[in-house]
FIMAR-837225 format. One record per residue: residue number from 1; residue in three letters; x, y, z of N, C-alpha, C, CB in turn. Coordinates in steps of 0.1 Angstrom, whole numbers, always signed. Glycine has a CB too. Example, Ala and Ser with C-alpha at 12.3 -4.5 7.8 and 13.67 -1.06 7.14 Angstrom:
2
num->1; residuo->ala; nxx->+132; nyy->-57; nzz->+78; caxx->+123; cayy->-45; cazz->+78; cxx->+132; cyy->-33; czz->+78; cbxx->+113; cbyy->-45; cbzz->+90
num->2; residuo->ser; nxx->+128; nyy->-22; nzz->+71; caxx->+137; cayy->-11; cazz->+71; cxx->+129; cyy->+0; czz->+79; cbxx->+141; cbyy->-6; cbzz->+57
***
This chain:
110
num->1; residuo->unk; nxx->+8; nyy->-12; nzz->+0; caxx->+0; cayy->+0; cazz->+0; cxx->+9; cyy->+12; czz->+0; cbxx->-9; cbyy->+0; cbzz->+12
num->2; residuo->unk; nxx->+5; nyy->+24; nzz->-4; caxx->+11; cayy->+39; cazz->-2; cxx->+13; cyy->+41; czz->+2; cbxx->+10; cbyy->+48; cbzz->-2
num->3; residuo->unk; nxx->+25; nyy->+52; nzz->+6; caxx->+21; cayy->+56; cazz->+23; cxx->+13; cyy->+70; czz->+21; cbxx->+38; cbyy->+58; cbzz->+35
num->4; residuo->unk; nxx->+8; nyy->+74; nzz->+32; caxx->+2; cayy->+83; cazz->+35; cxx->+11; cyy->+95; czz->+42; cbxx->-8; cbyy->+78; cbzz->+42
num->5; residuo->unk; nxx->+8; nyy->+105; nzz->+35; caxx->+19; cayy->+118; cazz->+37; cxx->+7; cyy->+128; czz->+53; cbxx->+20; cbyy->+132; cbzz->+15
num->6; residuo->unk; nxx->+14; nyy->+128; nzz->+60; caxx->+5; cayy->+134; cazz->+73; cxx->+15; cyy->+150; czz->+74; cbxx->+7; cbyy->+120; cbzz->+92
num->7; residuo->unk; nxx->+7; nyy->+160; nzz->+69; caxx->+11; cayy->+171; cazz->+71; cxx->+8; cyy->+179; czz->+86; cbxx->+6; cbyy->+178; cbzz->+61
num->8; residuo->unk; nxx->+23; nyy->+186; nzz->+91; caxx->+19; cayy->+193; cazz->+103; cxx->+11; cyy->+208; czz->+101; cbxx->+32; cbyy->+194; cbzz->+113
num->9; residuo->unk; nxx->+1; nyy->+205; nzz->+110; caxx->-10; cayy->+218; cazz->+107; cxx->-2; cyy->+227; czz->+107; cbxx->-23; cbyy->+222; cbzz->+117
num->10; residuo->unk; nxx->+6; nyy->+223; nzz->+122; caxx->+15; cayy->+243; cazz->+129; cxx->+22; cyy->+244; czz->+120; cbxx->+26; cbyy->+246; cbzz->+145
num->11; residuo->unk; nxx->+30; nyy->+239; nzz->+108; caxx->+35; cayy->+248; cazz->+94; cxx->+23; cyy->+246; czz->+81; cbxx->+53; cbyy->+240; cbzz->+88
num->12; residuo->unk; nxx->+16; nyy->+237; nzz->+80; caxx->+13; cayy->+241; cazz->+69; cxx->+2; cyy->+249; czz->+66; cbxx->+13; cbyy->+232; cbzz->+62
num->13; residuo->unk; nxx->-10; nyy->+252; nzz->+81; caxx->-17; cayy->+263; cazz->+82; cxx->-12; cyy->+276; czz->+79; cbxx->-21; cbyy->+263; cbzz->+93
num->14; residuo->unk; nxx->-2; nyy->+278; nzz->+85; caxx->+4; cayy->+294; cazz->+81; cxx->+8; cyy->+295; czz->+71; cbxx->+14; cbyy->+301; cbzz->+90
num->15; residuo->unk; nxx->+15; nyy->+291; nzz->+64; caxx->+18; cayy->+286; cazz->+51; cxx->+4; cyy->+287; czz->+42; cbxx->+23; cbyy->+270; cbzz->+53
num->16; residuo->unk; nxx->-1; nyy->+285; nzz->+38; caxx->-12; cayy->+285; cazz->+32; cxx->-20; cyy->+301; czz->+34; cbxx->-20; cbyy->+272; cbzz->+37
num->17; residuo->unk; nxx->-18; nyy->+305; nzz->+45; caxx->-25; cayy->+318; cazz->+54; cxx->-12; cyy->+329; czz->+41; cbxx->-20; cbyy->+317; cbzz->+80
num->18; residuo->unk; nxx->-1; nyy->+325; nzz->+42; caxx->+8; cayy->+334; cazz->+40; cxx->+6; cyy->+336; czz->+28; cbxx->+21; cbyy->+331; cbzz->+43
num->19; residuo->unk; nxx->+8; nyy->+324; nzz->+16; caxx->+6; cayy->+324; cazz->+6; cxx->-7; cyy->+326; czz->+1; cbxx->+10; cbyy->+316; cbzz->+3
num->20; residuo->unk; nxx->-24; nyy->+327; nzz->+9; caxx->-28; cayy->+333; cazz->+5; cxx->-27; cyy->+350; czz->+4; cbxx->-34; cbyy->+329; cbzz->+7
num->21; residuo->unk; nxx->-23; nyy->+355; nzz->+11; caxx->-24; cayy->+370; cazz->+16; cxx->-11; cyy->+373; czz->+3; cbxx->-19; cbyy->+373; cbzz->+37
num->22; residuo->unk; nxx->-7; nyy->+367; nzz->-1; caxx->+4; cayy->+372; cazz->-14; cxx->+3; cyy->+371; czz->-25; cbxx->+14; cbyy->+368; cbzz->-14
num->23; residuo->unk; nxx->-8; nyy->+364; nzz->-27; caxx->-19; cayy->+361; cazz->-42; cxx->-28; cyy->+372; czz->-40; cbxx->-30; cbyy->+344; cbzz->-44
num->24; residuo->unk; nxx->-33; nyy->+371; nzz->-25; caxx->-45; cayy->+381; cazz->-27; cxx->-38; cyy->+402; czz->-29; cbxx->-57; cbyy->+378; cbzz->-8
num->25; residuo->unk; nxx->-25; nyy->+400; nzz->-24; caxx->-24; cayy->+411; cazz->-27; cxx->-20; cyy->+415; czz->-40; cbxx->-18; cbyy->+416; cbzz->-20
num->26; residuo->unk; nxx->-10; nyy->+406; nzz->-46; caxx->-6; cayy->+411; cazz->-61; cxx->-22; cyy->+408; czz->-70; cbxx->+10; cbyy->+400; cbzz->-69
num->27; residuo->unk; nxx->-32; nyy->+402; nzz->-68; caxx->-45; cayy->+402; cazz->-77; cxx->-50; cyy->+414; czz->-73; cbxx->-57; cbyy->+389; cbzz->-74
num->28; residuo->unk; nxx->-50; nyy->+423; nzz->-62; caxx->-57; cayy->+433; cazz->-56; cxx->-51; cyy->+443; czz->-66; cbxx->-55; cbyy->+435; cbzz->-40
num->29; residuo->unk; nxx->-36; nyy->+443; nzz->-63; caxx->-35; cayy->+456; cazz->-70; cxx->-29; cyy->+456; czz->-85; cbxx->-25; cbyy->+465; cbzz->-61
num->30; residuo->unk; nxx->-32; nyy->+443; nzz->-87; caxx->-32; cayy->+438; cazz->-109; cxx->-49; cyy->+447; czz->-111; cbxx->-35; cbyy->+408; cbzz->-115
num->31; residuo->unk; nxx->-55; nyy->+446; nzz->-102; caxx->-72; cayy->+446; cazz->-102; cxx->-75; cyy->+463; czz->-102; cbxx->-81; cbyy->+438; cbzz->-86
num->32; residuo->unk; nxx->-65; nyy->+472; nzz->-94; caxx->-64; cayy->+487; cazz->-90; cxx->-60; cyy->+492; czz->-101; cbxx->-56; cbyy->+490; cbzz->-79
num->33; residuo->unk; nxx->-49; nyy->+489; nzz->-108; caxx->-43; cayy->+493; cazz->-118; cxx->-49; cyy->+494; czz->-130; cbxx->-34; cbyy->+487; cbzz->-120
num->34; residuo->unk; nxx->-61; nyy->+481; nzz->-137; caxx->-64; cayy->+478; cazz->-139; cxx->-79; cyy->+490; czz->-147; cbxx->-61; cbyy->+470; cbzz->-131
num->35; residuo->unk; nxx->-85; nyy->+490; nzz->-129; caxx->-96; cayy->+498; cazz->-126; cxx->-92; cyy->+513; czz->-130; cbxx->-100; cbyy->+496; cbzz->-110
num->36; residuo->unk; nxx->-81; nyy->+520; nzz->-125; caxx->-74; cayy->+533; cazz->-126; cxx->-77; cyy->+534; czz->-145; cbxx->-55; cbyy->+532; cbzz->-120
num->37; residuo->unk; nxx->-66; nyy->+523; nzz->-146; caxx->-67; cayy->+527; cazz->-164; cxx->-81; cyy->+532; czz->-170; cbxx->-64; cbyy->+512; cbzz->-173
num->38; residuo->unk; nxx->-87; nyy->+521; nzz->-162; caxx->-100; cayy->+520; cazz->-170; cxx->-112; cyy->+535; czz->-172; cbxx->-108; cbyy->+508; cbzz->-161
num->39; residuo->unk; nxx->-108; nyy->+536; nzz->-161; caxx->-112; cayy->+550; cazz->-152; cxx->-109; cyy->+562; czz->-161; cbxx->-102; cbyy->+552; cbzz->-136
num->40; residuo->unk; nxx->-92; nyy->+561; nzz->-159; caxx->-90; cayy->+572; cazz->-167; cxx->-91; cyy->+575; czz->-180; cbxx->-83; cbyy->+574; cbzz->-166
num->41; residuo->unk; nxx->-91; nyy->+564; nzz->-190; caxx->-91; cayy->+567; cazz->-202; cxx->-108; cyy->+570; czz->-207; cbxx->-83; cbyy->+553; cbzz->-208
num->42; residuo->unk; nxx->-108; nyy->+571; nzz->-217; caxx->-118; cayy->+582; cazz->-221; cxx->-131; cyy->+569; czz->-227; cbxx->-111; cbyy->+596; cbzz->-237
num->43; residuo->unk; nxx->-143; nyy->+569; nzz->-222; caxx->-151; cayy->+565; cazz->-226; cxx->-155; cyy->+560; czz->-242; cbxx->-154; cbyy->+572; cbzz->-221
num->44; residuo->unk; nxx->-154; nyy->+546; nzz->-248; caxx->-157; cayy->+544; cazz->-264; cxx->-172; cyy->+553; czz->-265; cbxx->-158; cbyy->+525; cbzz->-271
num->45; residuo->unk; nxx->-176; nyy->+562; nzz->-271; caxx->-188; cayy->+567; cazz->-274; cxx->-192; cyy->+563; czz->-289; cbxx->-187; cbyy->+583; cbzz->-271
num->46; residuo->unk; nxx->-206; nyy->+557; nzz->-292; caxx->-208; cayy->+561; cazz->-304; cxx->-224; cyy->+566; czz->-302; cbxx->-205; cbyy->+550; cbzz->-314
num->47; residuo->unk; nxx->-230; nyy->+565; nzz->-316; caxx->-246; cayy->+575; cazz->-312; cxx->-256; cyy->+570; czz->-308; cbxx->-253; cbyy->+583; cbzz->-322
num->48; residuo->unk; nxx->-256; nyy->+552; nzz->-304; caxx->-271; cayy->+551; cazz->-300; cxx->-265; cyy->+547; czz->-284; cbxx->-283; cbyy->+536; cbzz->-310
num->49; residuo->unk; nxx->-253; nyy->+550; nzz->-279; caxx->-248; cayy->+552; cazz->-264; cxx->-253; cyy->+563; czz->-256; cbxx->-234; cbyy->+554; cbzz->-263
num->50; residuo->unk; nxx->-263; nyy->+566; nzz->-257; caxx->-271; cayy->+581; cazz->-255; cxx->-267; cyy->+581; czz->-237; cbxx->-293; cbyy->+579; cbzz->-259
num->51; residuo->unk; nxx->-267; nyy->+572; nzz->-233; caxx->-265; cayy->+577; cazz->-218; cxx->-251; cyy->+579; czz->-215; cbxx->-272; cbyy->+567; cbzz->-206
num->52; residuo->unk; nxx->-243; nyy->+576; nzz->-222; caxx->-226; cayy->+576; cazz->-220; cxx->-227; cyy->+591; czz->-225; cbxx->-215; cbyy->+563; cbzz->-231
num->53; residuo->unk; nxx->-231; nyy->+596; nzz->-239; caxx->-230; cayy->+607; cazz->-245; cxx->-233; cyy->+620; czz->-232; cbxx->-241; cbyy->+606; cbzz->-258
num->54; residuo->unk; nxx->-242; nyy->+615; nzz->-231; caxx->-252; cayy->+629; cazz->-218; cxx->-241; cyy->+629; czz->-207; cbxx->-273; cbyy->+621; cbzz->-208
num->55; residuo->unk; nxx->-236; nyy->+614; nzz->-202; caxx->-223; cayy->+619; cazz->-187; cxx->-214; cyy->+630; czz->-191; cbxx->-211; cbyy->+605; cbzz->-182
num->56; residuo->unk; nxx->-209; nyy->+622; nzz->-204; caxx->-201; cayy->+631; cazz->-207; cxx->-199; cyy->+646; czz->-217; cbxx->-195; cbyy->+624; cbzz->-209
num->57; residuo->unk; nxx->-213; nyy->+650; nzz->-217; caxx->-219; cayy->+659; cazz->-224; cxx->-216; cyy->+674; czz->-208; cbxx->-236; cbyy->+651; cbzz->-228
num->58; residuo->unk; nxx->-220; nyy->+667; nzz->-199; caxx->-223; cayy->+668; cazz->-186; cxx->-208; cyy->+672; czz->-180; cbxx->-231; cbyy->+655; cbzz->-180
num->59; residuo->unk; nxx->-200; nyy->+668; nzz->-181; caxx->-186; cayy->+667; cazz->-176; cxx->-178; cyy->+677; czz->-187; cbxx->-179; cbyy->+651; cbzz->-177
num->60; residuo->unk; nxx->-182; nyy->+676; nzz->-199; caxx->-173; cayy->+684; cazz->-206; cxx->-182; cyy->+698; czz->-206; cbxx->-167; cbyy->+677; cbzz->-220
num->61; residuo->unk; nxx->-195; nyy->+697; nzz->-203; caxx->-199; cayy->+714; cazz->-210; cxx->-209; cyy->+717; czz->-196; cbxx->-211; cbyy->+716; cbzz->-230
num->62; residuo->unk; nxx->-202; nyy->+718; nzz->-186; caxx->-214; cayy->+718; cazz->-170; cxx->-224; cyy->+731; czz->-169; cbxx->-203; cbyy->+719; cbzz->-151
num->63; residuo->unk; nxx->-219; nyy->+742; nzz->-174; caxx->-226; cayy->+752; cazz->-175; cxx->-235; cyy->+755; czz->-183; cbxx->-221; cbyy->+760; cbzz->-175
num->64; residuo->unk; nxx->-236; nyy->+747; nzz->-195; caxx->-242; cayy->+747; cazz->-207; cxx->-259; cyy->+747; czz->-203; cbxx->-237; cbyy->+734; cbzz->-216
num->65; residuo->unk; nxx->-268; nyy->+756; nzz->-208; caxx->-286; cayy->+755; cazz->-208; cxx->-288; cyy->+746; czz->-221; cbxx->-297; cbyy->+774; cbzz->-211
num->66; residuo->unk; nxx->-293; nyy->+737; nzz->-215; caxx->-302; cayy->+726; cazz->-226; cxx->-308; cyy->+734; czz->-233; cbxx->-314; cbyy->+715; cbzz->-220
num->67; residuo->unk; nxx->-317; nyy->+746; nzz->-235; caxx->-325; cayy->+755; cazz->-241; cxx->-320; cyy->+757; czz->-252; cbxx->-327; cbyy->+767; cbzz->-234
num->68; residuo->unk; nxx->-306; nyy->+763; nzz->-252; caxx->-300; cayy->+773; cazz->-261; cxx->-291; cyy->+762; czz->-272; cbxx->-288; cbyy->+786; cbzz->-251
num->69; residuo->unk; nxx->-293; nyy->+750; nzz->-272; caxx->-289; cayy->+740; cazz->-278; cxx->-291; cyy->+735; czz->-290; cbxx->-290; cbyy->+732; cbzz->-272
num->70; residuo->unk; nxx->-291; nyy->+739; nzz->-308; caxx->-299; cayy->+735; cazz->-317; cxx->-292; cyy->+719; czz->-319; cbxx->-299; cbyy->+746; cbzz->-330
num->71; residuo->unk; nxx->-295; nyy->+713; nzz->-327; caxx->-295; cayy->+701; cazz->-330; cxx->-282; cyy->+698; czz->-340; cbxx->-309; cbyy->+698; cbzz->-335
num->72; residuo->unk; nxx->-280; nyy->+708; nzz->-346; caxx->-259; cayy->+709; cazz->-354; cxx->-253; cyy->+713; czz->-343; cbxx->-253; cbyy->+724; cbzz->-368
num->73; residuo->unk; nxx->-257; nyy->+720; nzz->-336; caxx->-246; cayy->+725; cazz->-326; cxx->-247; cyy->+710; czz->-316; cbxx->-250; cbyy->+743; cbzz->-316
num->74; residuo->unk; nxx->-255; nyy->+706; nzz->-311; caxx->-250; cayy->+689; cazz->-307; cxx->-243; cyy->+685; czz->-312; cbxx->-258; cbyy->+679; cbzz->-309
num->75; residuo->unk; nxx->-248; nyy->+681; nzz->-325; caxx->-239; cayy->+664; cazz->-333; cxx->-231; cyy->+677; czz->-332; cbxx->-244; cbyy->+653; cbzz->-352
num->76; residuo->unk; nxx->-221; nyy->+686; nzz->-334; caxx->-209; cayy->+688; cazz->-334; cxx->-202; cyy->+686; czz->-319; cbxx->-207; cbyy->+699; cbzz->-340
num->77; residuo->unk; nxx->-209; nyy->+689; nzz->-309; caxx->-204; cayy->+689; cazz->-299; cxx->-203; cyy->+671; czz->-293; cbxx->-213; cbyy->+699; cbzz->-291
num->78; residuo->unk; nxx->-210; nyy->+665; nzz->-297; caxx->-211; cayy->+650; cazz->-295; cxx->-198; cyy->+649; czz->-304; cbxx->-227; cbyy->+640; cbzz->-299
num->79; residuo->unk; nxx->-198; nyy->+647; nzz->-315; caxx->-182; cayy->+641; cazz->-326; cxx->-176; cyy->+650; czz->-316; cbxx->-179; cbyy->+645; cbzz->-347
num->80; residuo->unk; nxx->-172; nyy->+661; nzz->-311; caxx->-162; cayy->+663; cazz->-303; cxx->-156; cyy->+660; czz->-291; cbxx->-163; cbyy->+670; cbzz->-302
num->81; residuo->unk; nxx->-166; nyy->+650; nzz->-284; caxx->-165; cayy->+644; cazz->-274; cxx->-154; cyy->+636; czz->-270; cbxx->-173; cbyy->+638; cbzz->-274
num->82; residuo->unk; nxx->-139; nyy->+634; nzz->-262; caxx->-130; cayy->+627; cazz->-263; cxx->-137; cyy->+616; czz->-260; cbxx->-120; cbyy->+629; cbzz->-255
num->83; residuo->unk; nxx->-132; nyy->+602; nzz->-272; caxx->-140; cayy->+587; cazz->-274; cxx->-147; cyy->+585; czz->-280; cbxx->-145; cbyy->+581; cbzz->-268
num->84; residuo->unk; nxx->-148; nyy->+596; nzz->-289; caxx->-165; cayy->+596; cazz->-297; cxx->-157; cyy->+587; czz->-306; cbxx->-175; cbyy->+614; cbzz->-304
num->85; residuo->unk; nxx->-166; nyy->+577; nzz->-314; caxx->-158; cayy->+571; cazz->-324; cxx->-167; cyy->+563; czz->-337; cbxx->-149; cbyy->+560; cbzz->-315
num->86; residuo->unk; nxx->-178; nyy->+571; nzz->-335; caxx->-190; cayy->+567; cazz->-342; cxx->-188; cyy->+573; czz->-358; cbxx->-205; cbyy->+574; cbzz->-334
num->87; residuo->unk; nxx->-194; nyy->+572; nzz->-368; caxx->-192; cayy->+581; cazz->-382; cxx->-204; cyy->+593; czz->-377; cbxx->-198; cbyy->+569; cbzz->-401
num->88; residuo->unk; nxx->-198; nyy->+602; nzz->-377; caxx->-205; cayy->+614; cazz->-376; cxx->-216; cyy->+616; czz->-384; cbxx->-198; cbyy->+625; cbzz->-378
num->89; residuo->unk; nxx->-217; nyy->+612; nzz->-397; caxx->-225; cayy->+612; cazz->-406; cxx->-237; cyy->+602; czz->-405; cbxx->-218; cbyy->+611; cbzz->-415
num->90; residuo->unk; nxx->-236; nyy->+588; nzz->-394; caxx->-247; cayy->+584; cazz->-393; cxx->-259; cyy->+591; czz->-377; cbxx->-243; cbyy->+569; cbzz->-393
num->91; residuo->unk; nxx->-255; nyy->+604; nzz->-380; caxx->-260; cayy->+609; cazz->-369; cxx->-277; cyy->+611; czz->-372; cbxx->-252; cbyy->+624; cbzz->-365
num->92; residuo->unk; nxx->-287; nyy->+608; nzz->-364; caxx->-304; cayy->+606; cazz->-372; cxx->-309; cyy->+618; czz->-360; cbxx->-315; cbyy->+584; cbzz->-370
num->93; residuo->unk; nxx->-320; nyy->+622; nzz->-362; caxx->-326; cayy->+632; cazz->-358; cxx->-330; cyy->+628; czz->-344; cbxx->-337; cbyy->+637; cbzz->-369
num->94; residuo->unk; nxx->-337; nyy->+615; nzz->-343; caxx->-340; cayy->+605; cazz->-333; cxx->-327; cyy->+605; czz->-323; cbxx->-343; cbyy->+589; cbzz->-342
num->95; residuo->unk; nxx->-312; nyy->+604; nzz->-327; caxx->-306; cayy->+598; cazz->-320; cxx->-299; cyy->+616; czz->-307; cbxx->-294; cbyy->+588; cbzz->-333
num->96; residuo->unk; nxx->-304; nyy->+627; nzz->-313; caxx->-301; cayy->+639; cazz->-314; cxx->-312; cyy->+644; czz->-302; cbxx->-301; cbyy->+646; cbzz->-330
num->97; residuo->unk; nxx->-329; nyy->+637; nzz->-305; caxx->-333; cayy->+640; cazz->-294; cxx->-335; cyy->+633; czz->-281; cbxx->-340; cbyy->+643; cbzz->-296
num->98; residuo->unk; nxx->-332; nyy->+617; nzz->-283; caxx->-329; cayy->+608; cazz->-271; cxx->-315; cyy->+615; czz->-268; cbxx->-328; cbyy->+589; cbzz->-276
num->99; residuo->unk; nxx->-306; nyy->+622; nzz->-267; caxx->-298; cayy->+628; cazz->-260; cxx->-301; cyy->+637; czz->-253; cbxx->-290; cbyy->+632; cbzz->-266
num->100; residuo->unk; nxx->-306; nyy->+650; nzz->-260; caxx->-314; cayy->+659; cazz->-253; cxx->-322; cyy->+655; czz->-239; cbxx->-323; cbyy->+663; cbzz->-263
num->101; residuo->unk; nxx->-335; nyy->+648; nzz->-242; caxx->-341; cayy->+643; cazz->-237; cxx->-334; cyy->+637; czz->-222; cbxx->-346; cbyy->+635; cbzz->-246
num->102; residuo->unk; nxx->-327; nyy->+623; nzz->-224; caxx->-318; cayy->+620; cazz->-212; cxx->-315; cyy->+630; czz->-208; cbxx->-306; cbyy->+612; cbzz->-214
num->103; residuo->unk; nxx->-305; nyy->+638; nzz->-212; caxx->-296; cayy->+650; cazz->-210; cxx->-304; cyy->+660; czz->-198; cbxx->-296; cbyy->+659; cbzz->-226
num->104; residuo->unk; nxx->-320; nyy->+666; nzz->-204; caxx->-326; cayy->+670; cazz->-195; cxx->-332; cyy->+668; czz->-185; cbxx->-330; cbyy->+673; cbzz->-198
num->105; residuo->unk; nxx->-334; nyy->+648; nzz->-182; caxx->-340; cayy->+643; cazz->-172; cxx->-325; cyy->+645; czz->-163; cbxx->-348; cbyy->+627; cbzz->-175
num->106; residuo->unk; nxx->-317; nyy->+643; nzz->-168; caxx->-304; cayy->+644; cazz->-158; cxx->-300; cyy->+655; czz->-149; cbxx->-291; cbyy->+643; cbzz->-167
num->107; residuo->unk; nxx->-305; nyy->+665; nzz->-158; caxx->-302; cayy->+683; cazz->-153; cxx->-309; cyy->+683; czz->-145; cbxx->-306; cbyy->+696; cbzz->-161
num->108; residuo->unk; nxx->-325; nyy->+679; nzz->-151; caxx->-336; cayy->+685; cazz->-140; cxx->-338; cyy->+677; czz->-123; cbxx->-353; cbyy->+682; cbzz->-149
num->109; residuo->unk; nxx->-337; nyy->+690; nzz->-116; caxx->-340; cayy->+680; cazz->-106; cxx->-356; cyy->+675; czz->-102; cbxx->-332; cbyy->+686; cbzz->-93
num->110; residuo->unk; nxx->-352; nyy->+668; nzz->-96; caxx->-368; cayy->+660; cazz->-89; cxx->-377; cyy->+665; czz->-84; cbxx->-367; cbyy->+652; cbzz->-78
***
């Protein structure tokens, strides 16, 4: 028959304790680094992303009145958007006021 390998707890509990806590930290901060990037780099936007468009509609122009907004001066301001990456040209009239729209439920408060 085999023999049977009988491990002592008092090293190989801590041991295991140790080596987890050193997976869990290099996964933690592979995961932080990760998240940061993600964070910081600029949003992919294209035009039926209507609620991505409006955050960052929101972030880049905060003082802006929804009011005073025609519908060219959007689609230019959307294709200007850092990440925008849509063909500017498939911009639809539809896609110009589901922005708006979001845009203003966002502004307006409750």
């Amino acid at each position: 028959m085999g023999e049977q390998i009988c491990y002592n707890s008092t090293v190989f509990t801590p041991l295991i304790i140790l080596w987890f806590i050193i997976v869990y930290t290099e996964v933690h901060s592979v995961c932080q680094g990760v998240a940061k990037d993600y964070m910081d780099s600029p949003r992919e936007l294209y035009w039926d992303s209507t609620y991505a468009i409006v955050v960052s509609l929101m972030e880049n122009y905060p003082t802006l009145t929804l009011e005073t907004i025609g519908q060219n001066q959007l689609a230019s301001m959307v294709v200007a958007l850092p990440g925008f990456q849509d063909d500017p040209d498939l911009v639809t009239e539809q896609f110009l006021l589901d922005i708006l729209t979001v845009w203003y439920e966002e502004a307006t408060p409750l």
